[in-house]
N, C-alpha and C positions, 0 to 999 in steps of 0.2 A: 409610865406607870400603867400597870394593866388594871383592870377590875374584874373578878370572879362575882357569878353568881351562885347563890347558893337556893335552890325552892325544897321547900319542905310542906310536905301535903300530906292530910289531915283524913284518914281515912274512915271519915265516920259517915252515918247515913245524913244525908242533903247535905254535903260537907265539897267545898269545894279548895283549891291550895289556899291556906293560909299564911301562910308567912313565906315571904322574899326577902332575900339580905344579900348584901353585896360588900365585898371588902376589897381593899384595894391591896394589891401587892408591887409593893417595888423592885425593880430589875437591880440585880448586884452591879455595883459600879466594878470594871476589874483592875488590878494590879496586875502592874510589870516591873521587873528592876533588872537590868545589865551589866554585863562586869567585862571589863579585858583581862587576859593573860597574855602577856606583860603590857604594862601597860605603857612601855617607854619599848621601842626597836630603832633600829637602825635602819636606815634606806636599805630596803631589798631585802627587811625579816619581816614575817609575820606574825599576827595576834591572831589569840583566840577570844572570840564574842561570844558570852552564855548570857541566854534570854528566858528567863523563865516567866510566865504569867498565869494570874487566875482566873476565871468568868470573862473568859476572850473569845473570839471568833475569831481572831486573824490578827496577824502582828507584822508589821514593814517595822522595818529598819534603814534610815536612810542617813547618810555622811555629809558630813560640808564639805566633802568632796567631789559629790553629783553621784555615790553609789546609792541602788536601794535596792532590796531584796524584801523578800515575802517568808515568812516562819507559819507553820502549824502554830494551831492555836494556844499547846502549851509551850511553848520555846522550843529551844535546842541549842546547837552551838554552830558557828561559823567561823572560818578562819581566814583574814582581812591581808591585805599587805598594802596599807598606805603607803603615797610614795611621800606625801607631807603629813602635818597634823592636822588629826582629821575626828570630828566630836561626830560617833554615832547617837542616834536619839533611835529608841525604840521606844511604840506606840502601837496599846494595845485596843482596840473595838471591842464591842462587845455591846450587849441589849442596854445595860446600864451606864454607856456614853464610853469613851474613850481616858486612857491613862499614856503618859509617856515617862521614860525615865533614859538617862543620856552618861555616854561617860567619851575620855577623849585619849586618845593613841599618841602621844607623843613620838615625831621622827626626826631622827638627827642623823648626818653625814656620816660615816666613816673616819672622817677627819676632824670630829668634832668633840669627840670619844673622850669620856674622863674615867678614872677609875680602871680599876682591872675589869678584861675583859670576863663574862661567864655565859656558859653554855649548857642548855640542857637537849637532851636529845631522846626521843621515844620511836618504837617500833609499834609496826598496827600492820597484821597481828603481828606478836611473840614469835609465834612460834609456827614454822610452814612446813609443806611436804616438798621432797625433792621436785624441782619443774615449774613450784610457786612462787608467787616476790611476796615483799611487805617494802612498805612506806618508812621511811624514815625521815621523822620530823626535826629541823631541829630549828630551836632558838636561842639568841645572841642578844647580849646588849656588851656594850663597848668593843664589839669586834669586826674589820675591817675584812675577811676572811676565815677559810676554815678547810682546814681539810680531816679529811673522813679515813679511815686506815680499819682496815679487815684482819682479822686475823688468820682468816688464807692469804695475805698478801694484797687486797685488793686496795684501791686508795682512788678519792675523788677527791677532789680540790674543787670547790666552790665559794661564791658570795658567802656572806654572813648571815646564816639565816636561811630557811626555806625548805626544800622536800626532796627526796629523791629515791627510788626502786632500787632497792637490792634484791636478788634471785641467787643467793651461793649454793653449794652443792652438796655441801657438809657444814657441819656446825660453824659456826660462825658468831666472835662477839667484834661489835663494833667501838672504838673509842675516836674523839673531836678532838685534834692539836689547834 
């Protein structure tokens, strides 16, 4: 709790300050809340962590896994690949004491797979100049594998789940068998 003073003086003749007042102000406690996308993966995919907080200084994030990492004080996002299940807790500081808030990644086998498999897949950027890459992200749940097909002919074959540089030379759309 801080205390502010306030003097207020009295400008008249033989007049010295007359009134002091002090009020106290209290430091905002802050808020944090966390989310995964997806919140279930398979060994060898990855989630995404959004952290967003208020009246923070600074934000860790740490696993029962033994990971921990540092965020700017309003969040952002991070993208995890536990190899088990693993409960992050973010915890936000701040003048008005500390906040945490926690969520947990479930990971299963390849082998352990129920349901149809689904896949989603994003590009960052969209859209490049001849000579540049983009990222391609993708995520899995029930799928043991994946492969990646171009429509110049190109084609990756990887784990389930995870990232990889395309650079083609002309237009190009990608789809996940």
């Amino acid at each position: 709790m801080k205390f502010v003073c306030y003097i207020l003086s009295l400008l008249l003749p033989f007049a010295v300050p007359a009134f002091i007042s002090s009020q106290a102000v209290a430091a905002v406690a802050p808020t944090i809340t966390i989310s995964a996308n997806p919140t279930s993966i398979t060994k060898g995919s990855a989630s995404v962590l959004t952290v967003t907080a208020q009246n923070a200084t600074g934000i860790t994030i740490t696993g029962t896994n033994g990971s921990k990492r540092t965020m700017a004080a309003g969040g952002g996002t991070v993208s995890v690949a536990p190899t088990s299940t693993t409960t992050y807790t973010a915890t936000a500081t701040g003048s008005g004491g500390t906040a945490s808030a926690s969520v947990t990644i479930t990971v299963t086998t390849g082998s352990s797979t129920t349901g149809a498999p689904t896949v989603t897949i994003t590009a960052n950027p969209t859209t490049i100049t001849k000579g540049s890459s983009s990222v391609l992200t993708i995520h899995t749940t029930n799928a043991t594998g994946l492969t990646i097909t171009g429509t110049n002919g190109s084609k990756r074959t990887m784990a389930a789940g995870g990232g990889t540089a395309v650079a083609p030379v002309v237009w190009t759309g990608f789809s996940v068998l």
